[in-house]
C-alpha positions as CSV (number, residue, x, y, z in Angstrom):
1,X,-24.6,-5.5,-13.3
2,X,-22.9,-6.3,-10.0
3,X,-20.9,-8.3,-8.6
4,X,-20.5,-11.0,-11.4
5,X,-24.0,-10.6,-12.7
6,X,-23.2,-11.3,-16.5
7,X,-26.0,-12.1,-18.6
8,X,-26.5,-15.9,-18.8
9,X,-25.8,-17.6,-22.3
10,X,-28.3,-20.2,-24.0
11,X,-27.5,-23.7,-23.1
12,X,-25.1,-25.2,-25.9
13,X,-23.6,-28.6,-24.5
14,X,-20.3,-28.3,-23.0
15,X,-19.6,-25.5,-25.1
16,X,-22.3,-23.9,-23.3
17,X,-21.5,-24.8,-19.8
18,X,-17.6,-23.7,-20.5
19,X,-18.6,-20.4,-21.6
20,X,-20.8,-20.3,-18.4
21,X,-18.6,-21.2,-15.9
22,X,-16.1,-18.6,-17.3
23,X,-18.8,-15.7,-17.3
24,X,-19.8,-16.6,-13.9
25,X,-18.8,-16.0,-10.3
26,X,-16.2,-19.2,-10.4
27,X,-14.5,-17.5,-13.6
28,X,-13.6,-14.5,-12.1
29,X,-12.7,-16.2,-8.7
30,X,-10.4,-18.4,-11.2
31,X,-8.9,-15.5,-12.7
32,X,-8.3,-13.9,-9.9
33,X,-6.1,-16.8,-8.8
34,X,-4.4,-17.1,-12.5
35,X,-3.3,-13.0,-11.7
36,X,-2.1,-14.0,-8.1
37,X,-0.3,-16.4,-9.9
38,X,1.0,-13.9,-12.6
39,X,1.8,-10.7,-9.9
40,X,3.6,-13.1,-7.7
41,X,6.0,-13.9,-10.2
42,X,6.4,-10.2,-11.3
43,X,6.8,-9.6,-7.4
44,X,9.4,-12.3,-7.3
45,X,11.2,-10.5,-9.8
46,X,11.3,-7.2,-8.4
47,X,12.0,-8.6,-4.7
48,X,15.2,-10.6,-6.2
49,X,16.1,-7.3,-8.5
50,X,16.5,-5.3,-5.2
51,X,17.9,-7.9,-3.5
52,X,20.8,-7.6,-5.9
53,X,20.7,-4.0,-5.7
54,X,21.0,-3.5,-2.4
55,X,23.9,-6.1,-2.1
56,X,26.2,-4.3,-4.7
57,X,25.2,-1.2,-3.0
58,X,26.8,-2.2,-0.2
59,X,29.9,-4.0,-1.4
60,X,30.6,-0.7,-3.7
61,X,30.1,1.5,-0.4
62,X,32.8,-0.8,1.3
63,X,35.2,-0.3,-1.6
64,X,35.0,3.6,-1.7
65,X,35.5,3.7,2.1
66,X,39.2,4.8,2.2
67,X,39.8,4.5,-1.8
68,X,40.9,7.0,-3.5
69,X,38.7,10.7,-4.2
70,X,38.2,10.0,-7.9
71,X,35.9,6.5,-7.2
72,X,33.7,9.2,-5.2
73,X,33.8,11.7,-8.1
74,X,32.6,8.9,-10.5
75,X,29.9,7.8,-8.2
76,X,28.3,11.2,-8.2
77,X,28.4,11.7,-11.8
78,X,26.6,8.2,-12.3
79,X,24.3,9.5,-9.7
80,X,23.6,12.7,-11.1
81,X,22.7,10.2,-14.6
82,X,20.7,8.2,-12.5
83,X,18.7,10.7,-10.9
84,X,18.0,12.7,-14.5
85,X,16.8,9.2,-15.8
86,X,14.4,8.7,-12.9
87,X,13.1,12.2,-13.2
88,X,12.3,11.7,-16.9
89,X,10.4,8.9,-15.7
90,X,8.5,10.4,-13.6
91,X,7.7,13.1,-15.4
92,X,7.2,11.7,-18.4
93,X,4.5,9.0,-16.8
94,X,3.3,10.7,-13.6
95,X,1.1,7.5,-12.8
96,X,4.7,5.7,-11.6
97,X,5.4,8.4,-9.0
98,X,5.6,7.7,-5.5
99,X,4.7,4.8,-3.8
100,X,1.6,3.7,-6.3
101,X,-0.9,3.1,-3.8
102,X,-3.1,6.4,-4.2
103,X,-2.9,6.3,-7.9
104,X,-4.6,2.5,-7.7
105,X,-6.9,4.2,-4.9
106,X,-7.7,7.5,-7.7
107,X,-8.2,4.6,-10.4
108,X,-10.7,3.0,-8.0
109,X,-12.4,6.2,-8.1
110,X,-12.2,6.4,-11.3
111,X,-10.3,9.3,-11.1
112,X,-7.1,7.8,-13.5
113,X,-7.0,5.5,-16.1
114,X,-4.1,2.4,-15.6
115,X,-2.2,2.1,-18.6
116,X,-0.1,-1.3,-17.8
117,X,2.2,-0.9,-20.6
118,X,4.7,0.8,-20.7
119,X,4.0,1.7,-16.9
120,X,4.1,-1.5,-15.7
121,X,7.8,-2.4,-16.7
122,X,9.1,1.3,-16.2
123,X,7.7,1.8,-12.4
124,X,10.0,-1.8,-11.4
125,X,12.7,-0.3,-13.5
126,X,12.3,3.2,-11.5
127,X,11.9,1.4,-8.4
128,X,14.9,-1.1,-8.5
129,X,17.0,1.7,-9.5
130,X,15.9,4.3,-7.0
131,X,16.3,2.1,-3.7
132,X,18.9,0.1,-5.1
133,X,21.1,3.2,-5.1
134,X,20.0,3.9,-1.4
135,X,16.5,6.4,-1.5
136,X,14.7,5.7,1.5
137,X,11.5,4.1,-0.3
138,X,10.3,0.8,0.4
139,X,8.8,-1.8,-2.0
140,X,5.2,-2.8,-1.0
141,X,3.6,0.2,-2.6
142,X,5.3,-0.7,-5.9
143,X,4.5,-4.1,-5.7
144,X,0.8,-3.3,-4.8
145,X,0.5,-1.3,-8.1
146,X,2.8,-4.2,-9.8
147,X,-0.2,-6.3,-8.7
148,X,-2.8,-4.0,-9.9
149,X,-1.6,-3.3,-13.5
150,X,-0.9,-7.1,-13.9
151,X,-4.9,-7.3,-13.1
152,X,-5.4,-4.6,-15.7
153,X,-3.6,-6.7,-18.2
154,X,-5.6,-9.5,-17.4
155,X,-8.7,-7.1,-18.2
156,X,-7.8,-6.3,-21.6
157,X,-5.7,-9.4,-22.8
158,X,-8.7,-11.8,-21.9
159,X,-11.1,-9.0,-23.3
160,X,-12.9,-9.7,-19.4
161,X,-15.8,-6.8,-19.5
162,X,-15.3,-3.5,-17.3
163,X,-18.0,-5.4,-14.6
164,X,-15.0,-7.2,-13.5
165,X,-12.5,-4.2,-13.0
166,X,-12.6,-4.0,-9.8
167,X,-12.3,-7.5,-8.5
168,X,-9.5,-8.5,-10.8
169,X,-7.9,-4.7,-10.1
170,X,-8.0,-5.8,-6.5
171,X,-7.2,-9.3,-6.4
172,X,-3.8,-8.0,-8.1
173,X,-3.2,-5.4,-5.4
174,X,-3.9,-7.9,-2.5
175,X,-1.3,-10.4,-4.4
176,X,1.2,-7.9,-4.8
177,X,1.3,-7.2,-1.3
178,X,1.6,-10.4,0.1
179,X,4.5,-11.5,-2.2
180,X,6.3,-8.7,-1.4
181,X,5.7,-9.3,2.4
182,X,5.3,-13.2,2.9
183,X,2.0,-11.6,4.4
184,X,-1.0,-13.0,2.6
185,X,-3.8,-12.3,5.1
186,X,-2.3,-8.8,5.4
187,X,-2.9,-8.4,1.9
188,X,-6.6,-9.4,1.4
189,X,-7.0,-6.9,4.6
190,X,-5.4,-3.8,3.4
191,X,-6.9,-4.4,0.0
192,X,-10.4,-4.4,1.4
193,X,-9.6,-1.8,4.7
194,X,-7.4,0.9,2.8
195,X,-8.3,0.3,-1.0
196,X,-12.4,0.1,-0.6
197,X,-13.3,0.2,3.5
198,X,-15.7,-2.2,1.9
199,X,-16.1,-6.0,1.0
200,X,-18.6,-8.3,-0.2
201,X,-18.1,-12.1,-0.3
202,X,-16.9,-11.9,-4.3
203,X,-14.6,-9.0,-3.7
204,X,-13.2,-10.9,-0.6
205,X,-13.1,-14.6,-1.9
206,X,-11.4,-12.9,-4.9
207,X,-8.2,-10.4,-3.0
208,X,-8.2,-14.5,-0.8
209,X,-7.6,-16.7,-3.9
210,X,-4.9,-14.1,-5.1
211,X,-3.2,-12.9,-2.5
212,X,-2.7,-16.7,-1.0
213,X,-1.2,-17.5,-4.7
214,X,0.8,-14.8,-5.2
215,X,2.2,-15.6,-1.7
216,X,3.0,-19.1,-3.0
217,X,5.2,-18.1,-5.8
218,X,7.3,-15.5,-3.8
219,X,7.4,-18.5,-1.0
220,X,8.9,-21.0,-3.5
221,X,12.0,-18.9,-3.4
222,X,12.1,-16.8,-0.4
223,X,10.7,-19.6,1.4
224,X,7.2,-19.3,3.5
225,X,9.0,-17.5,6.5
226,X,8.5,-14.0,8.7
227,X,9.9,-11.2,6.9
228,X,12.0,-10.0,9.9
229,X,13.9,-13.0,11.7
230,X,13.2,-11.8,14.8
231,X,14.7,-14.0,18.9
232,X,11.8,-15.7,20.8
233,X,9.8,-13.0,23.0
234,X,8.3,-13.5,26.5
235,X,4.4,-12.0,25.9
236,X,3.7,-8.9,27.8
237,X,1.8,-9.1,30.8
238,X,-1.9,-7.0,31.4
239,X,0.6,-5.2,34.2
240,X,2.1,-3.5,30.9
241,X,-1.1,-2.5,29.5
242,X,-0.6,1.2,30.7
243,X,2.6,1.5,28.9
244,X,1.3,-0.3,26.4
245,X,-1.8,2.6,26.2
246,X,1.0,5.6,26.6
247,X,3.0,4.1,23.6
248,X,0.0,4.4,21.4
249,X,-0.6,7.7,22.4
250,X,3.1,9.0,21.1
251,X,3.0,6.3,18.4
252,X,-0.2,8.8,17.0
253,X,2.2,12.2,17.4
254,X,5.0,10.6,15.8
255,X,3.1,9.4,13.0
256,X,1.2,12.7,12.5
257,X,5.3,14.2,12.7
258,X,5.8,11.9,9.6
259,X,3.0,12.7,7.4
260,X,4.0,16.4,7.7
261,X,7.1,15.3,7.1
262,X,6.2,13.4,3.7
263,X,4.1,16.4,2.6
264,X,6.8,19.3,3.7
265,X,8.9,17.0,1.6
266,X,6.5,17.5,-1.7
267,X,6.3,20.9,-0.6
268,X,10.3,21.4,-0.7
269,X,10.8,20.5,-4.1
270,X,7.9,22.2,-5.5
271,X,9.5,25.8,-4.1
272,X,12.7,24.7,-5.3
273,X,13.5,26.3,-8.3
274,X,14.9,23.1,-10.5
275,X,13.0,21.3,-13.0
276,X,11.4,18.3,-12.0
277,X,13.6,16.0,-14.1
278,X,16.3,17.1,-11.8
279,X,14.6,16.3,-8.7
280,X,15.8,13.0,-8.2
281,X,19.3,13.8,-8.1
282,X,19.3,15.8,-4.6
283,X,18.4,12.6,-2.4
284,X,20.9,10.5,-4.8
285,X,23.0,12.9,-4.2
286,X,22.9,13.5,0.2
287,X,23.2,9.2,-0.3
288,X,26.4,10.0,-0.5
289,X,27.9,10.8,2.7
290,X,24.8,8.7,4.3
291,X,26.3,5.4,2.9
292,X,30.1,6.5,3.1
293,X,29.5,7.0,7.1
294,X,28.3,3.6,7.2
295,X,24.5,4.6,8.7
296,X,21.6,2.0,8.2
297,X,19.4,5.0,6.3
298,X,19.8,4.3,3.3
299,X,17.4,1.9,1.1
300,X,14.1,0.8,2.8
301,X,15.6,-0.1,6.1
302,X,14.7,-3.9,6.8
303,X,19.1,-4.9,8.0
304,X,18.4,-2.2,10.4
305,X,15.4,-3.0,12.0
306,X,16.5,-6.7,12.7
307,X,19.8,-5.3,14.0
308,X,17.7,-3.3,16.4
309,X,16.3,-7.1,17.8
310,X,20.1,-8.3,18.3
311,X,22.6,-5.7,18.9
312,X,22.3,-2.8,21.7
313,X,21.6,0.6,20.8
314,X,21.7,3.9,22.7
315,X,18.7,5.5,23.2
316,X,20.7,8.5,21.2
317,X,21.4,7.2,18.7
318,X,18.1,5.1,18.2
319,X,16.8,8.7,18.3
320,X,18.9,10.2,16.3
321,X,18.4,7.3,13.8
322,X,14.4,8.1,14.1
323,X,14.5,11.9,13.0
324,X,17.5,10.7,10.0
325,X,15.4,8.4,8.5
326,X,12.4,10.4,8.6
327,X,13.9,13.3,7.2
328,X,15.6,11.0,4.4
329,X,12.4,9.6,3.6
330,X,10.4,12.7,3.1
331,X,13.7,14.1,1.1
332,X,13.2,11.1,-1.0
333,X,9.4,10.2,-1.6
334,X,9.2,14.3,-2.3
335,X,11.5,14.0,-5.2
336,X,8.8,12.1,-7.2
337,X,10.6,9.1,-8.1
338,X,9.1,5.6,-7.7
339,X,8.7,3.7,-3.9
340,X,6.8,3.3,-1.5
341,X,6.4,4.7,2.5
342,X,5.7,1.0,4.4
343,X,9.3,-0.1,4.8
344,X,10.4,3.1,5.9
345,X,7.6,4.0,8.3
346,X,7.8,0.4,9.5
347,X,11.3,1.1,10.5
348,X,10.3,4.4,12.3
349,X,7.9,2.9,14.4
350,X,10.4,0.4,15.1
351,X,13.0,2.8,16.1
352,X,10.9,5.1,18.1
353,X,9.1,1.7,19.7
354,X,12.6,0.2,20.9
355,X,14.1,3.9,22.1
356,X,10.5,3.9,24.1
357,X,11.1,0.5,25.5
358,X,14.7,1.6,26.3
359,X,13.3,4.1,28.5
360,X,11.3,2.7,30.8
361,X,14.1,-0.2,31.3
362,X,16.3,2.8,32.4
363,X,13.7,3.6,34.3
364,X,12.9,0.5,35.7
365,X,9.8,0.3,34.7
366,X,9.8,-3.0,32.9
367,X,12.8,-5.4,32.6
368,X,15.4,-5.0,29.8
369,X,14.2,-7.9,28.0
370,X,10.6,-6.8,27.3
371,X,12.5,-3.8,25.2
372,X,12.6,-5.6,22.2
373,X,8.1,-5.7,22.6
374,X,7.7,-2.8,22.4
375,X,10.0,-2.7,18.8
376,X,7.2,-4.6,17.5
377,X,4.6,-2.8,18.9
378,X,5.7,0.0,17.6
379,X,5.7,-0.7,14.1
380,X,2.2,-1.7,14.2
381,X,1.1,1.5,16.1
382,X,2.7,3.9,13.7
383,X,1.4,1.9,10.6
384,X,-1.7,2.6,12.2
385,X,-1.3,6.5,12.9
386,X,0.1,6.9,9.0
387,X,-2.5,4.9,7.5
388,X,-5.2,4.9,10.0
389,X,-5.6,0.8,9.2
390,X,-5.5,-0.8,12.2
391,X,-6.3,-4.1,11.6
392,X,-4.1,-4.3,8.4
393,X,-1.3,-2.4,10.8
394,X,-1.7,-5.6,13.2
395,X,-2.1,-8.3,10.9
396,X,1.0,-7.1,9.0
397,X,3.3,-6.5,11.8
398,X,2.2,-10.1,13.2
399,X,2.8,-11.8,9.7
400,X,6.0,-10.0,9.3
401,X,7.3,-10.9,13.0
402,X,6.1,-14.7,12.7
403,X,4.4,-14.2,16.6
404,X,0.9,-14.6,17.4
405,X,1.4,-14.1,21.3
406,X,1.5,-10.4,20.8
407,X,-1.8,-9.8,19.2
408,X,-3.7,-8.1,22.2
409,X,-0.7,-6.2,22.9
410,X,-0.5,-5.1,19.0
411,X,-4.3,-4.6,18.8
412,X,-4.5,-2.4,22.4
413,X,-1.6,-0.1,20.8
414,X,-3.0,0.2,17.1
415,X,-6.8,0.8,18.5
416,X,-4.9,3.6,20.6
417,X,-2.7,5.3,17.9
418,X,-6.0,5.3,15.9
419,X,-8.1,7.0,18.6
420,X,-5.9,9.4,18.8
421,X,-5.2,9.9,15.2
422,X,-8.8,10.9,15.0
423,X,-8.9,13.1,17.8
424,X,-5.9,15.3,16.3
425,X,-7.4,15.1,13.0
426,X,-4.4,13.5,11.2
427,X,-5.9,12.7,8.0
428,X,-4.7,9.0,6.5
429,X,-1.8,9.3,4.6
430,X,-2.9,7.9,1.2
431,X,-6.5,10.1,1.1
432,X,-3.6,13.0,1.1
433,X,-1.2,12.0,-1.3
434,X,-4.1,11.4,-3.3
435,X,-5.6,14.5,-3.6
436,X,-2.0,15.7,-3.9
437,X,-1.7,13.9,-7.2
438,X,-4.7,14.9,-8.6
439,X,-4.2,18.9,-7.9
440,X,-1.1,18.9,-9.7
441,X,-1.1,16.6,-12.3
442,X,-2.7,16.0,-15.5
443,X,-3.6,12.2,-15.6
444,X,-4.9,10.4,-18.2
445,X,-9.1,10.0,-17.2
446,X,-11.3,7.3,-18.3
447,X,-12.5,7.5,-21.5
448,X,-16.0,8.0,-23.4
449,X,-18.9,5.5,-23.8
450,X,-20.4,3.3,-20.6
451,X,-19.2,2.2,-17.3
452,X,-20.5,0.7,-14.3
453,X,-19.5,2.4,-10.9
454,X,-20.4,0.5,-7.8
455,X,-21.3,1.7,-4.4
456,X,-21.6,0.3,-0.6
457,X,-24.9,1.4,1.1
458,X,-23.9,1.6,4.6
459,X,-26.7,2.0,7.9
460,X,-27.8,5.3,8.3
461,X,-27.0,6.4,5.2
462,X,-28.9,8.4,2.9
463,X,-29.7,5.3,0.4
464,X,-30.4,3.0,3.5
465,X,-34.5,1.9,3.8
466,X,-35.1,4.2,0.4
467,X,-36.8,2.9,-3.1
468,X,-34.6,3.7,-5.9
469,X,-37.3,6.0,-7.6
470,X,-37.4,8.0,-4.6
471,X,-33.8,8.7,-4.7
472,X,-31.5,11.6,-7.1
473,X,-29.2,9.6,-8.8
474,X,-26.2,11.2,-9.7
475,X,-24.6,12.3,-13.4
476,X,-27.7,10.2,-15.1
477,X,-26.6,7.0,-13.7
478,X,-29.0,4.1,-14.1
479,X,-29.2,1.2,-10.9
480,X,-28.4,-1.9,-13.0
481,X,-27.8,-4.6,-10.3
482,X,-28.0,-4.4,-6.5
483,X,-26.4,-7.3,-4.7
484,X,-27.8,-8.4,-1.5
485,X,-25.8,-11.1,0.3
486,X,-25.6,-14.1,-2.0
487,X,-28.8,-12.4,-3.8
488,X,-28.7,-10.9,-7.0
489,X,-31.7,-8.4,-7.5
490,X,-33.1,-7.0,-10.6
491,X,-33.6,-3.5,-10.0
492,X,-36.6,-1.8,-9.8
493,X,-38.3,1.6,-9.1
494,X,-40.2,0.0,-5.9
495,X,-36.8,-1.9,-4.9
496,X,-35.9,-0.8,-1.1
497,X,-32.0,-0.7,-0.4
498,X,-30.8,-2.0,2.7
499,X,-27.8,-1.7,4.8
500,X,-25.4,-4.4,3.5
501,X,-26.7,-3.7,-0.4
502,X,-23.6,-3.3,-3.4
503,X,-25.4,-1.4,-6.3
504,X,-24.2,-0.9,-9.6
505,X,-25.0,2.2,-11.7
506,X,-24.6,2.5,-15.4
507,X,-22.8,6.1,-16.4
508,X,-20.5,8.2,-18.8
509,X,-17.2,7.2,-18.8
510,X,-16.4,11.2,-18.8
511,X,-18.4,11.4,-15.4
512,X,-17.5,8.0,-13.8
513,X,-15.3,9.6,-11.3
514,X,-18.2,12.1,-10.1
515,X,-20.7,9.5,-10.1
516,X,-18.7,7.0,-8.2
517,X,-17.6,9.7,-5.5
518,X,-21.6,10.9,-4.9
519,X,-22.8,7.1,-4.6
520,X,-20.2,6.5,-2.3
521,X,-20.9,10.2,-0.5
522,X,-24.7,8.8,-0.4
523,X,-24.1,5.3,0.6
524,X,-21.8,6.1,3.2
525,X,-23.4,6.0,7.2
C-alpha cells in the first residue's frame, strides 16, 4: 500500500471517523507536524548545548594563553579522556559516526536498521562533546539524523504501521535541518533532492508541515533570522556573469579537492596502526596548538565566516585558512566521531569564494566592494560540487544569508560547479560515505517478516508504459499499491505504469534492501 493507502475501517460514529482521519492521509500529514514539533525542540537543545560549548571553549583558550605549562598538560589529559570516550562511542554504535546523513540515506535503502534509543541521546552527547572541544564538524548532519530517529520514535511509540516509515523518517530529517539552520524551505529540498531525488505530493506536504514546525520552535529562541548576519550587498551585474561562470568552474575542483580530502582522511586512520577507540584523540589532540594560536579552525567555523564579511583579509592568509580547515576537517570527520561536513565545507567555499573575489579586485576586474559576492557565491557553489544538490546548495546559502537579490547569481554558479562536477566524475559526497560505511561495518539490518519498499518510475525507464505481469519483479516482491497523482490504484496484472507512478512492493524484511535498490535500478530513466 502506498502512499497512505491504509485499509478503510467500517463506519462507527465518531469513533469511526476518528480512527479514519488518523489512518488516513491527514493523520500522517498531522504527525508529521507533531515530529517537526518534537525534532525542533531536540534541535533546540543541541543548538543551545553547542552554543555553550563553544563559548567555554573559547574563554578556557583565553585563560591558557600565557598561563602557566601545567593548565596545558591538564588540558591534554582531559582530551586524551575525551577522545577515548568518543571512540567508545563510535565503536560501540557505528550508526552515530560521522555526520549521520548516509546512514538515514542506507536506512532509506533499507540497508540499516535506526535504533533511536540509545542512539538518539548518545550521537547529541558525541556531537556536543566533539565540536564543543574544537573538531572541525558541523551540526546539520547530526541534527538531520536527530530529526530522523525522533520520526522513528514516533513509528514505534504510536505503533504507526511500517507504510508510513518513510514519510515520518523524512519529515524528521527535513525538520532537523531547518531548526538547525533557520532554513525551512532548505530543509524540505534537501530532504526530497539528496535523501530520495524523488517526491510525491504526500512525501512533500509531509518534509513542508515538519520542517516549517520544527523551524518555529528553534525560531522562538534563536529568533526567525539569517544564520549568518551578513552587511547589505549591491547585486551583481550580467557584466559579472563570466566571473561568475569561472568561479563555478574552480568552485567544482576545489570541491572534488575536499572529497578526496574527506576520504584520504578515512583512509589515514584506517592504515594507522591504533585501535579505533583511540582515534578520536589525534584531532583533539592537534586542537591544541590550533586554538592556543588563536586561528578560526577550530569547531564548525560559522565566527569565521561572518568575520570574513567585516574585517579584511589577505588573500594569504584567506588561502592559507582554506587548505587548514580542509585538512582539519578531513583529520576530524576521519576519526569516526560524530558531526557533520556542511558547516565546514560552507566555510571552505566561503573562504576560497572571498580569496577569488580578492583577486580580481587586485586585479581590477571588479570593484572591492563586490568581494564580499562572491563569499556567498561561493559557499553555494562548493555545497553544490560536494553534494551535487544544487538547488538545496542555493536555497540554503540564500536562507542562511537572508538575500534574495543574489539568486541568479547563486543559481548561474551552482548550475556551473554541477556541470562540471559531472564532467570530472566527482561522485556526491554522501553516495561515497555511504558505501564507505557499509564495506566496513557490520550494521544492524532489518529484520525478518514483511515490508513494503517503494519505488519512483521515472520516463524511459524500464517500468515506464509496461503491465506489471509483463515485468521481473525482484526478490518475490508483490505490487500492492501504485500511486498515480492524487490516484490510488489497485494493482493489477493488466495495470500499465506510467512515468510519474510511486509503486509499492510487498517483500522479506531479510531482502528489503535488494529489492528496494533493483526497483529503484528499474524505475530509474
Amino acid at each position: 500500500m502506498a502512499h497512505g493507502m491504509l485499509p478503510r475501517p467500517g463506519r462507527g460514529g465518531i469513533g469511526g471517523l476518528v480512527t479514519q482521519a488518523y489512518r488516513s492521509r491527514l493523520g500522517i500529514f498531522l504527525q508529521s507536524v507533531l515530529i517537526g514539533v518534537i525534532s525542533g525542540f531536540v534541535v533546540l537543545s543541541f543548538r543551545l548545548a553547542l552554543e555553550a560549548g563553544e563559548a567555554f571553549r573559547e574563554k578556557l583558550y583565553a585563560g591558557l594563553r600565557g598561563g602557566p605549562a601545567w593548565r596545558i598538560a591538564a588540558l591534554v589529559l582531559a582530551l586524551v579522556a575525551l577522545g577515548l570516550f568518543l571512540g567508545w562511542i563510535a565503536t560501540r554504535y557505528p550508526m552515530t559516526r560521522g555526520s549521520g546523513i548516509p546512514q538515514i540515506k542506507g536506512a532509506f535503502q533499507r540497508r540499516f536498521r535506526l535504533e533511536w534509543l540509545p542512539e538518539l541521546p548518545l550521537k547529541w552527547l558525541a556531537a556536543v562533546l566533539g565540536i564543543g572541544a574544537g573538531l572541525s564538524l558541523g551540526r546539520e548532519g547530526p541534527s538531520v539524523q536527530l530529526g530522523a530517529y525522533t520520526g522513528k520514535a514516533v513509528l514505534g511509540v504510536l505503533r504507526r504501521p511500517s507504510t508510513e516509515r518513510r514519510y515520518l523518517l523524512t519529515s524528521g530529517a527535513a525538520a532537523g535541518l531547518a531548526a538547525a539552520f533557520n532554513a525551512p524551505l532548505a530543509g524540505v529540498i534537501f530532504a526530497v533532492e539528496e535523501l530520495h531525488r524523488y517526491f510525491s505530493p504526500l512525501l512533500l506536504a509531509c518534509a513542508m508541515g515538519a520542517s516549517v514546525a520544527g523551524d518555529m520552535v528553534a525560531g522562538r529562541v534563536f529568533g526567525l533570522k539569517p544564520s549568518f548576519a551578513f552587511p547589505t550587498m549591491e547585486v551583481l551585474s550580467l557584466a559579472r556573469m563570466p566571473w561568475i561562470v569561472l568561479f563555478g568552474v574552480l568552485a567544482a575542483f576545489g570541491a572534488d579537492l575536499f572529497k578526496r580530502a574527506l576520504y584520504a582522511g578515512q583512509d589515514f586512520y584506517a592504515r594507522l596502526r591504533v585501535p579505533p577507540v583511540v582515534r578520536p584523540v589525534l584531532p583533539l589532540l592537534v586542537a591544541v596548538p590550533l586554538g592556543l594560536a588563536g586561528f578560526d579552525l577550530l569547531g564548525g567555523g560559522h565566527h569565521l565566516v561572518e568575520s570574513l564579511a567585516v574585517e579584511r583579509f589577505a588573500l594569504g592568509a584567506m588561502l592559507a585558512l582554506f587548505a587548514g580547515k580542509v585538512l582539519f576537517t578531513a583529520l576530524s570527520y576521519g576519526s569516526g566521531t560524530a558531526g557533520g561536513i556542511f558547516l565546514p565545507l560552507l566555510v571552505a567555499g566561503a573562504l576560497l569564494g572571498a580569496a577569488y573575489g580578492r583577486a580580481l579586485a587586485a586585479l581590477g576586474l571588479i570593484p572591492e566592494v563586490e568581494t564580499l559576492n562572491f563569499l556567498i557565491i561561493g559557499m553555494a557553489a562548493f555545497f553544490t560540487g560536494v553534494v551535487r544538490a544544487p538547488v538545496t546548495g542555493a536555497v540554503l546559502v540564500i536562507e542562511m544569508s537572508g538575500n534574495f537579490n543574489h539568486f541568479s547569481s547563486i543559481i548561474a554558479a551552482c548550475l556551473v560547479a554541477y556541470v562540471v562536477t559531472d564532467l570530472i566524475r566527482s561522485r556526491a559526497v554522501y553516495d561515497v560515505l555511504l558505501e564507505r560505511i557499509d564495506a566496513r561495518f557490520d550494521l544492524a539490518k532489518e529484520g525478518s517478516g514483511r515490508t513494503v519498499v517503494e519505488a519512483h518510475v521515472a520516463a524511459g525507464s524500464a517500468l515506464a508504459n509496461r503491465f506489471i505481469r509483463n515485468v521481473t519483479w525482484p526478490c518475490g516482491a508483490l505490487v500492492v499499491g501504485v500511486q498515480r497523482g492524487e490516484a490510488e490504484l489497485v494493482p493489477r496484472g493488466d495495470t500499465e505504469l506510467r512515468a510519474g507512478d510511486v509503486i509499492a512492493a510487498l517483500v522479506d524484511e531479510s531482502r528489503a534492501a535488494e529489492a528496494q535498490a533493483r526497483l529503484e535500478e528499474l524505475g530509474s530513466g
